[in-house]
C-alpha positions in Angstrom: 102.5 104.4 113.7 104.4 107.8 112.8 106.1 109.2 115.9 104.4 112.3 115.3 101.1 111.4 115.3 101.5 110.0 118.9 103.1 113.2 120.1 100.3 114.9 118.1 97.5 112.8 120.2 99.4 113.2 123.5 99.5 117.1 122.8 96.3 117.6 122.0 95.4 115.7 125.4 97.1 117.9 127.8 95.5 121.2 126.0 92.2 119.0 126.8 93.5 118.9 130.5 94.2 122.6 130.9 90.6 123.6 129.4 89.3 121.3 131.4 87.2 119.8 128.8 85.7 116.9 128.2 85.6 114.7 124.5 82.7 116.3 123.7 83.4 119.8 124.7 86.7 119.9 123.0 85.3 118.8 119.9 83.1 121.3 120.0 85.9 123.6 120.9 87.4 122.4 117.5 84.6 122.7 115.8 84.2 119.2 114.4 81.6 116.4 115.0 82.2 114.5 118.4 81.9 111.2 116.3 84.7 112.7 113.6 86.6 113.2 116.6 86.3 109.8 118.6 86.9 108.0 115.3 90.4 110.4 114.8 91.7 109.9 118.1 90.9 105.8 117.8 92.5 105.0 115.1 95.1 107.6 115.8 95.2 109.3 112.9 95.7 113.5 112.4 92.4 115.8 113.0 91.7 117.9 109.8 93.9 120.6 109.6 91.3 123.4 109.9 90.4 122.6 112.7 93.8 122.6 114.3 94.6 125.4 112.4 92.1 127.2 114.2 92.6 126.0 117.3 96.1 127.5 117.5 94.8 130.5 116.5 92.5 130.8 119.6 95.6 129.6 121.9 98.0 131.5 119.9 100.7 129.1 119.4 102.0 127.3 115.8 99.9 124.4 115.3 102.5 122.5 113.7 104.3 122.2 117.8 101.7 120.1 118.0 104.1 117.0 116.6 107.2 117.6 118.7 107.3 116.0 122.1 108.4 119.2 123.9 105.4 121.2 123.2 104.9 124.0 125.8 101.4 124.6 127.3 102.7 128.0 128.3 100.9 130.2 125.5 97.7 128.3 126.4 97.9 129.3 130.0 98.7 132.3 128.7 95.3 132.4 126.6 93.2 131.5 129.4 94.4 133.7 132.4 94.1 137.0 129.1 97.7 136.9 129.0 98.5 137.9 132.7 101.7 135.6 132.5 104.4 135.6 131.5 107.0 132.5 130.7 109.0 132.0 133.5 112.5 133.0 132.3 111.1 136.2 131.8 109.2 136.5 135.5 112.1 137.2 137.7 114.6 139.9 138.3 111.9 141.9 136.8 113.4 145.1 136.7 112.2 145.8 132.9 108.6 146.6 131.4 106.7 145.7 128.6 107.5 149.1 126.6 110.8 148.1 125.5 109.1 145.2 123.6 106.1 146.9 122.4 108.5 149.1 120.6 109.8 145.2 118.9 106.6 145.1 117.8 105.1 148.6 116.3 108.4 148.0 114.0 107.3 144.7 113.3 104.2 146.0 112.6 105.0 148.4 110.5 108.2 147.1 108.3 107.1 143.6 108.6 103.7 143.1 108.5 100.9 142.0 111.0 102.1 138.1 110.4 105.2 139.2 111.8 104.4 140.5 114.8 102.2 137.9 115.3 104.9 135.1 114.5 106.7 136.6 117.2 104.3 136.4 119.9 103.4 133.2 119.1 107.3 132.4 119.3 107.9 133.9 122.9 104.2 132.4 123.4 103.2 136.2 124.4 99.3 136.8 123.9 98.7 140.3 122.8 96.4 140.6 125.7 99.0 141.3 127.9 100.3 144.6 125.8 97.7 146.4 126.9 99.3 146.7 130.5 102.9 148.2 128.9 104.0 148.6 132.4 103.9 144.8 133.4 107.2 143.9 134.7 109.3 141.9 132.9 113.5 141.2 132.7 115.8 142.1 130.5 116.2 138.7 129.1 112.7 139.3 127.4 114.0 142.1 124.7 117.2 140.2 124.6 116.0 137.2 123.4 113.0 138.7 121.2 115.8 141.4 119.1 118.6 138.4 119.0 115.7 135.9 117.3 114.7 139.1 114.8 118.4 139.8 113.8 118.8 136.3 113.2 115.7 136.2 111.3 115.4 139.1 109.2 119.0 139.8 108.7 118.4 143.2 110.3 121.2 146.0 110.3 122.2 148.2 112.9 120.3 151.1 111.7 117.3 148.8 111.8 117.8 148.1 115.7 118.2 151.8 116.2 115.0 151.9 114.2 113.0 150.0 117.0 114.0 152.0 119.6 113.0 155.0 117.4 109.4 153.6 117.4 108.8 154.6 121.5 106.7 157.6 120.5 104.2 155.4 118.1 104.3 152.8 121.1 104.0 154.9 123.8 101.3 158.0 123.0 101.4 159.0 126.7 104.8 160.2 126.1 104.2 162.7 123.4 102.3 165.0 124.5 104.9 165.9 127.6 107.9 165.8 125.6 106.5 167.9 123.3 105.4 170.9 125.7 109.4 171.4 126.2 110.7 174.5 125.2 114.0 173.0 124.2 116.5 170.1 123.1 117.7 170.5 126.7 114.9 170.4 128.7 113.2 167.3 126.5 116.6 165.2 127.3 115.8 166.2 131.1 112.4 165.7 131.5 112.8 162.1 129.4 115.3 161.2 132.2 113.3 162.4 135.1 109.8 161.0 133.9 110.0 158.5 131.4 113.3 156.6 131.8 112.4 154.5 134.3 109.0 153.2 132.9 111.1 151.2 130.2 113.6 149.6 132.7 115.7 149.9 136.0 118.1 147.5 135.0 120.5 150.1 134.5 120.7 154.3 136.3 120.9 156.7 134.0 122.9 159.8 135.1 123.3 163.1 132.9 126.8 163.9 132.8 127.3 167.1 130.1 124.2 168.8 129.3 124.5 171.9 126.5 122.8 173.6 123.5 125.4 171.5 121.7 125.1 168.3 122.9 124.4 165.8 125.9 126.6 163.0 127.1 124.3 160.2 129.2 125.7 158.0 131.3 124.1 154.0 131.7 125.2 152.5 134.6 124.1 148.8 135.2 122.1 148.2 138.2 124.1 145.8 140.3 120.8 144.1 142.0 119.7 143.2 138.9 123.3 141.9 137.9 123.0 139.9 140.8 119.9 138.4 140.6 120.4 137.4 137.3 123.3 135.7 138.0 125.4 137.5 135.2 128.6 139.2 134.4 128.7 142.6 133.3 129.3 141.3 129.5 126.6 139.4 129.4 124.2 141.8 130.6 121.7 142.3 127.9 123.6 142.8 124.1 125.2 144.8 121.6 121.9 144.9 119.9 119.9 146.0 122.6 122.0 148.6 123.4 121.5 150.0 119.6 117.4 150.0 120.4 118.4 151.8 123.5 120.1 154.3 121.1 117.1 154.5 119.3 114.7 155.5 121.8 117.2 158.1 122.8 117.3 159.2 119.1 113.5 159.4 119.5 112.9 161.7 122.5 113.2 165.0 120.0 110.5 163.7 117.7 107.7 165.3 119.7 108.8 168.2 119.7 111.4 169.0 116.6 109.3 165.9 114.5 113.2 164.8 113.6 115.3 162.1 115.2 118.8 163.3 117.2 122.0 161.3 116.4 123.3 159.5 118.9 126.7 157.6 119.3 128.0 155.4 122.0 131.6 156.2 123.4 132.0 153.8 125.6 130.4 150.1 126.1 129.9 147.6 129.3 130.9 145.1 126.7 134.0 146.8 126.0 135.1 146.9 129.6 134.3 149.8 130.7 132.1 150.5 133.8 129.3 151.6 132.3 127.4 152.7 128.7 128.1 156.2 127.2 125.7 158.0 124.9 126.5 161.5 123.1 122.7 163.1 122.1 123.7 165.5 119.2 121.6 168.6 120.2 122.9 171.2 117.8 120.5 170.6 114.9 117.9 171.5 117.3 119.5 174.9 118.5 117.5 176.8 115.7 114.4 174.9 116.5 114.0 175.7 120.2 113.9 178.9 122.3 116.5 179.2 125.4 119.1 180.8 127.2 122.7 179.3 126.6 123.0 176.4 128.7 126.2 174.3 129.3 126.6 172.5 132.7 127.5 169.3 134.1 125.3 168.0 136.0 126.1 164.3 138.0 122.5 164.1 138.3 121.1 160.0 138.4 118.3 158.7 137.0 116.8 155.7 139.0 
């Protein structure tokens, strides 16, 4: 007997388990004839592949797990509690939300295709359920893990991890419509900072530390709790590609209002060894676009 089919059998039997099912009901809940699937699971041979086809489609996860030994029932739980959970890895030290990761997948969306963002909730066994509560805590490992698999994947560049951070205003609507009321570049890179910042993560304070017509310098200073928790070193706290998708949705915060992205450059780097990220926000293109008073300060002001 193929090693396969056992593993398939033995699979299937535990998804039984967690829908509390009986024969019957779960061959109605396959949507074949209870007899087709008595006679299937006797002789130990493979269920049509509709019907499994379909049935991974309702649990969202890849039917073909089925044959491997280290299937995870987690996407099924998943299913049945409407997406309230979340795998463990990502349920602790959750100083994150889900924003960061709906931004992953309104790119996915859009440069991709719906199969893609699909393929990768069914890989981090995610039901889309759960995006309708974007503020559901998370950790940092979650956007991590989810931007190293689609670099890996897609052979993405670095312009198109800046490009998912880019996507926060066509994941986030609620955010429009306050950035946009701004009467300047200035004022949209404070009132990001003081009203939005902090409903994508806290795994890091954010501190204004030059603040012109010309230009802003942001300071990301990781969150030593969260450090902690996680057991990490500075280094390996979250990536060089995250931080580009955090460039991004700073790059983003002017589209509101201006409709054009800012350009944004890192100075200094965590994983470089220095104490904390550095961004510089190019305000300048922007000066012609807004309405103010000269402003240059520096400010010291944090972000939480």
């Amino acid at each position: 007997m193929q090693v396969e089919v056992i593993f398939f059998w033995k699979n299937l039997e535990r998804i039984k388990n967690v829908l509390t099912k009986s024969d019957r009901e779960f061959a109605k809940f396959l949507e074949i004839s209870y007899g087709q699937y008595l006679k299937c699971k006797k002789n130990q041979v493979f269920l049509p592949l509709g019907c499994i086809y379909q049935c991974a489609e309702k649990l969202n996860f890849y039917y073909t797990d089925l044959l491997y030994d280290n299937f995870s029932l987690q996407s099924v739980v998943n299913t049945i509690n409407n997406g309230q959970n979340l795998d463990e890895k990502y349920s602790h030290a959750t100083y994150s939300t889900l924003r960061p990761f709906k931004n992953v997948l309104t790119y996915l969306e859009k440069e991709k295709g719906e199969q893609a963002k699909i393929n990768l909730l069914r890989k981090f066994q995610i039901s889309d359920k759960i995006l309708n509560q974007p503020d559901q805590k998370t950790n940092i490992h979650l956007l991590t893990d989810a931007v190293r698999y689609l670099r890996a994947t897609y052979q993405l560049s670095e312009l198109d991890l800046i490009s998912i951070g880019r996507m926060t205003p066509n994941a986030n609507k609620d955010f429009e419509i306050g950035l946009s009321t701004k009467k300047n570049a200035p004022e949209v890179v404070e009132f990001f900072l003081d009203e939005y910042a902090h409903l994508f993560d806290k795994n890091y304070t954010y501190s204004i530390e030059q603040l012109s017509n010309n230009q802003s310098i942001i300071q990301a200073l990781p969150n030593k709790n969260v450090v902690e928790e996680l057991g990490l070193k500075f280094s390996e706290f979250g990536s060089e590609d995250v931080c580009l998708t955090r460039m991004g949705v700073l790059s983003s915060i002017m589209w509101p209002k201006f409709k054009k992205y800012a350009d944004v450059q890192k100075i200094s780097s965590i994983y470089s060894g220095d104490k904390s990220h550095r961004y510089i926000i190019d305000l300048s293109p922007f000066k012609k676009l807004s309405s103010f008073a000269d402003i240059s300060m520096e400010t010291g002001r944090f972000y939480h």
